[in-house]
Each structure stands twice: as structure tokens, then as C-alpha cells.
C-alpha positions, 0 to 999 in steps of 0.5 A, a space after each residue: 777645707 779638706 772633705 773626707 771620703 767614707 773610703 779614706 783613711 781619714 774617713 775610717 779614723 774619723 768613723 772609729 773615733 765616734 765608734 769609740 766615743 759611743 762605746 765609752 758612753 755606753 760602757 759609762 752609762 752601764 756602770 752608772 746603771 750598775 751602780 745606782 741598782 747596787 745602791 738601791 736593792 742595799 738601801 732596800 735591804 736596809 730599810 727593811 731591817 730599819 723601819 720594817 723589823 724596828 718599826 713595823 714587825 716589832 710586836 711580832 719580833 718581840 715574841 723571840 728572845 735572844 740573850 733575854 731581849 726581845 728581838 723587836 727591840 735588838 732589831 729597834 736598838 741595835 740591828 739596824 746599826 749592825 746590818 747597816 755597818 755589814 752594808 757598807 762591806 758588803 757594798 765595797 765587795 760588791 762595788 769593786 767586782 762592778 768596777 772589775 767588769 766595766 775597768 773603772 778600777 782605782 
């Protein structure tokens, strides 16, 4: 069994090795945390326009007409569906600039 002196080359490649490793759990875990905050402040913003201004605020809302209806009701019927189509573009902006920065790019 050969034994590896830290002065070695074998020691110095053995040493990178695990610096890299390291680094590329690090560079992933980074990505994953970049990821997962991205996901969380969209579904924040969706849930606010879904359940807060279709559920919540719509006696207020409905004060506000827009083409004739209520704008309580067009946040219930239809602007939770159109922010939520607009997060899904947003979020492959977003995602791919998160991807450029890490590598991780298709």
C-alpha cells in the first residue's frame, strides 16, 4: 500500500481533488438555495394576488371599476390566472440568469 506524503505529488492531487468536490457541493447547494428562494417569493406573489386580492380584499377591490366590473371580481376570475401564466415567464427569465451564474446552463 503506497502512503502519501502531504509534500507529494500525489498528496497535492489528492488535496485538490477534494477542494474541488467541496467546491462543487458548494457551487450546488448554492443553486438549489438560489433556486428554492426564486420558487418562494413567485408563489408569495402569487398567493397574494390569488387568495389576498381574489379572497380577502375583494369587498374593498370591488370599490374600483375597470371596463365596468369590479375589480375584486376580475382579480377572483381572472388576474389570478393571468399573474399566474406572467410568473411562469418571469420565473424562466429569472431562472436562467440563476443558471448563468452558477453554470448550470442547458
Amino acid at each position: 500500500m503506497a502512503t502519501i506524503t502531504p509534500g507529494s505529488t500525489a498528496g497535492m492531487a489528492a488535496t485538490q481533488a477534494v477542494k474541488e468536490k467541496t467546491t462543487s457541493q458548494t457551487n450546488a447547494s448554492d443553486y438549489w438555495k438560489a433556486n428554492v428562494r426564486l420558487l418562494l417569493i413567485l408563489l408569495a406573489v402569487w398567493f397574494t394576488v390569488s387568495f389576498g386580492f381574489g379572497i380577502l380584499l375583494v369587498e374593498p377591490l370591488n370599490a374600483i371599476q375597470i371596463g365596468g366590473f369590479k375589480l375584486g371580481f376580475w382579480f377572483a376570475q381572472q388576474g389570478a390566472i393571468y399573474v399566474f401564466v406572467a410568473l411562469i415567464f418571469v420565473y424562466s427569465a429569472l431562472i436562467k440568469r440563476v443558471e448563468r451564474s452558477f453554470g448550470v446552463e442547458d
